[in-house]
KEMI-192342 format. One record per residue (C-alpha): residue number from 1; residue in one letter; x, y, z. Coordinates in pm, 1 decimal. Layout:
N
+-----+---------+----------+----------+----------+
: num : residuo :        X :        Y :        Z :
+-----+---------+----------+----------+----------+
: NUM :       a :        X :        Y :        Z :
...
+-----+---------+----------+----------+----------+
//
This chain:
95
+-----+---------+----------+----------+----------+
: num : residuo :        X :        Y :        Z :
+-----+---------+----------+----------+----------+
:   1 :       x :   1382.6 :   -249.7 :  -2152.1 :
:   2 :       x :   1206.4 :   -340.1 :  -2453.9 :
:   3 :       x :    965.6 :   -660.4 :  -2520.5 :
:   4 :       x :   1006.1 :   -679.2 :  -2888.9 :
:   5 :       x :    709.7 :   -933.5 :  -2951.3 :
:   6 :       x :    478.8 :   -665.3 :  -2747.2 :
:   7 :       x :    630.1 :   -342.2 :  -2908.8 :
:   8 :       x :    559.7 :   -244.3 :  -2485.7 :
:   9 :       x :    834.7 :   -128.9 :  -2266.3 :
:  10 :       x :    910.2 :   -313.9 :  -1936.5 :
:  11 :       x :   1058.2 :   -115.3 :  -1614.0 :
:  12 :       x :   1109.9 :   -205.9 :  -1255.7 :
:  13 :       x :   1108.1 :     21.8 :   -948.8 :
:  14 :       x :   1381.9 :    -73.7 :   -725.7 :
:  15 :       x :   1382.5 :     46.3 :   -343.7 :
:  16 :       x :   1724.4 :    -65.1 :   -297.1 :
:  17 :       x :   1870.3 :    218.2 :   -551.2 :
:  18 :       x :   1611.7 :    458.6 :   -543.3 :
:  19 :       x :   1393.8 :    512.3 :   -235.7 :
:  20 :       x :   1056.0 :    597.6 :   -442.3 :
:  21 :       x :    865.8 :    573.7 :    -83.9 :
:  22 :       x :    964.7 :    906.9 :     31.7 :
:  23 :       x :    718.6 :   1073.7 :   -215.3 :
:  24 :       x :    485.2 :    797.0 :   -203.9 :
:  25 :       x :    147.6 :    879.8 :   -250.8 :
:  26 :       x :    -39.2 :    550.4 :   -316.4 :
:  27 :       x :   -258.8 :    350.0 :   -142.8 :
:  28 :       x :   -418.7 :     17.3 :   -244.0 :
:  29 :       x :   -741.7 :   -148.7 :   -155.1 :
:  30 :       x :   -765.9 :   -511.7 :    -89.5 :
:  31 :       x :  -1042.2 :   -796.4 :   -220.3 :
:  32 :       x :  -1107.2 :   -784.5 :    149.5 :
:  33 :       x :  -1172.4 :   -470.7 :    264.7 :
:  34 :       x :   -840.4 :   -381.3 :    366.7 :
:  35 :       x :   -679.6 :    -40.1 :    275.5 :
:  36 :       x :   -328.9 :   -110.9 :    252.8 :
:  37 :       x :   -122.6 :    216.9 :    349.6 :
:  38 :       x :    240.7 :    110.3 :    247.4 :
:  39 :       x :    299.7 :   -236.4 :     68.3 :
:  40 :       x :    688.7 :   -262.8 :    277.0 :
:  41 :       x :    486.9 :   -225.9 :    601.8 :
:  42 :       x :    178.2 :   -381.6 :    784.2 :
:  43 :       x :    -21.3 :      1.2 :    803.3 :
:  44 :       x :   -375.8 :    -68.6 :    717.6 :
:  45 :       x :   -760.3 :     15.7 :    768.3 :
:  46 :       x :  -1068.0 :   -203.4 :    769.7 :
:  47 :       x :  -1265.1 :    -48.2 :    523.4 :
:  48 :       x :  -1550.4 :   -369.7 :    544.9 :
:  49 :       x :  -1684.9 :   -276.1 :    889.4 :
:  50 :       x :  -1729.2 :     63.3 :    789.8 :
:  51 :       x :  -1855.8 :    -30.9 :    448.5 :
:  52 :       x :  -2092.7 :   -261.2 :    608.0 :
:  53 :       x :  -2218.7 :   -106.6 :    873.4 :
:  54 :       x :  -2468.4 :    134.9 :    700.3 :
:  55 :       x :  -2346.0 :    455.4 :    877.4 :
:  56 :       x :  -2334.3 :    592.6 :    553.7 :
:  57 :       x :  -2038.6 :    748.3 :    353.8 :
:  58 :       x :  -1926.4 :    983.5 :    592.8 :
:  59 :       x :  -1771.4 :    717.3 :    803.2 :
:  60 :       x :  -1604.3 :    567.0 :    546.7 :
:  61 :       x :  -1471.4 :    878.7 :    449.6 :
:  62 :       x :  -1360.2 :    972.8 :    776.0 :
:  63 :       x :  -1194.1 :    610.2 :    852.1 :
:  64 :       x :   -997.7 :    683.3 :    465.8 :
:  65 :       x :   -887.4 :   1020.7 :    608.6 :
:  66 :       x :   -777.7 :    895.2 :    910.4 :
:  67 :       x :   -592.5 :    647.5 :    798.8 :
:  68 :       x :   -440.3 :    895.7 :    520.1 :
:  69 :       x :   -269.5 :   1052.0 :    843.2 :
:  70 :       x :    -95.4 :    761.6 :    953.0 :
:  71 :       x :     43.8 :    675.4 :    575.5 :
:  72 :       x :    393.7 :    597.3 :    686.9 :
:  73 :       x :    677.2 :    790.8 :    507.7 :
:  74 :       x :   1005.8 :    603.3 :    348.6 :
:  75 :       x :   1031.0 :    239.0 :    381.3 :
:  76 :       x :   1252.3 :    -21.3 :    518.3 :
:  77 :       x :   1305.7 :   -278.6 :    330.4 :
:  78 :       x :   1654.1 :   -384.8 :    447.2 :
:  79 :       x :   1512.8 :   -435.9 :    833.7 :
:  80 :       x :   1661.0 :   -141.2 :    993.3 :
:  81 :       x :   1565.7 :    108.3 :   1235.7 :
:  82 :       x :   1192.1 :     55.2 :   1395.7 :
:  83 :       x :   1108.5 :   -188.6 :   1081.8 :
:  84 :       x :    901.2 :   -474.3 :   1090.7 :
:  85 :       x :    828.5 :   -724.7 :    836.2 :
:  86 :       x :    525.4 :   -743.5 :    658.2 :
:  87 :       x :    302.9 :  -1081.8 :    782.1 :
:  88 :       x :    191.3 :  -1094.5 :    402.0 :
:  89 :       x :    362.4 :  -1225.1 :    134.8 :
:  90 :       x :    364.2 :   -986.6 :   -185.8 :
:  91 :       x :    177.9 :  -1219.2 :   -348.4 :
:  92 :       x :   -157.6 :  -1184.5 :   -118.6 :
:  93 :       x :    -98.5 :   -799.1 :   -135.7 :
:  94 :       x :   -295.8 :   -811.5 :   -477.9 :
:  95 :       x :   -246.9 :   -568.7 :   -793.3 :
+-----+---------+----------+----------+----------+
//
């Protein structure tokens, strides 16, 4: 879609038609510390302790990797299968 007054275009991503999560390769980092591993599920890792702690960056990096593995694949969106919402509203998730 076009925004004429911003010469920009404008496109949505929709789960529902086109599950984008099974190639997924994104991961977002929170105001708070929190590395968010899926934004349809509650996956995460505290990245603050780690951060804080002054064990240097080879525990942070190990706590990223780790949590890397545990990236959940696909999505759920609908509430199916061994889903469970999200305690977060979308809105708190951040961008």
């Amino acid at each position: 879609m076009s925004v004429g007054e911003t010469g920009r275009r404008l496109g949505f991503i929709t789960p529902l038609s086109d599950n984008f999560c099974d190639s997924c390769n994104r991961v977002r980092v929170t105001c708070t510390g929190s590395l968010l591993l899926c934004l349809g599920q509650d996956a995460n890792a505290d990245l603050r302790r780690p951060l804080r702690s002054g064990e240097g960056d080879g525990v942070v990096k190990q706590t990223i990797l780790s949590a890397l593995n545990r990236k959940p694949k696909g999505h759920d969106f609908v509430g199916q299968g061994s889903f469970r919402p999200i305690a977060r509203g979308m809105n708190c998730t951040g961008g």
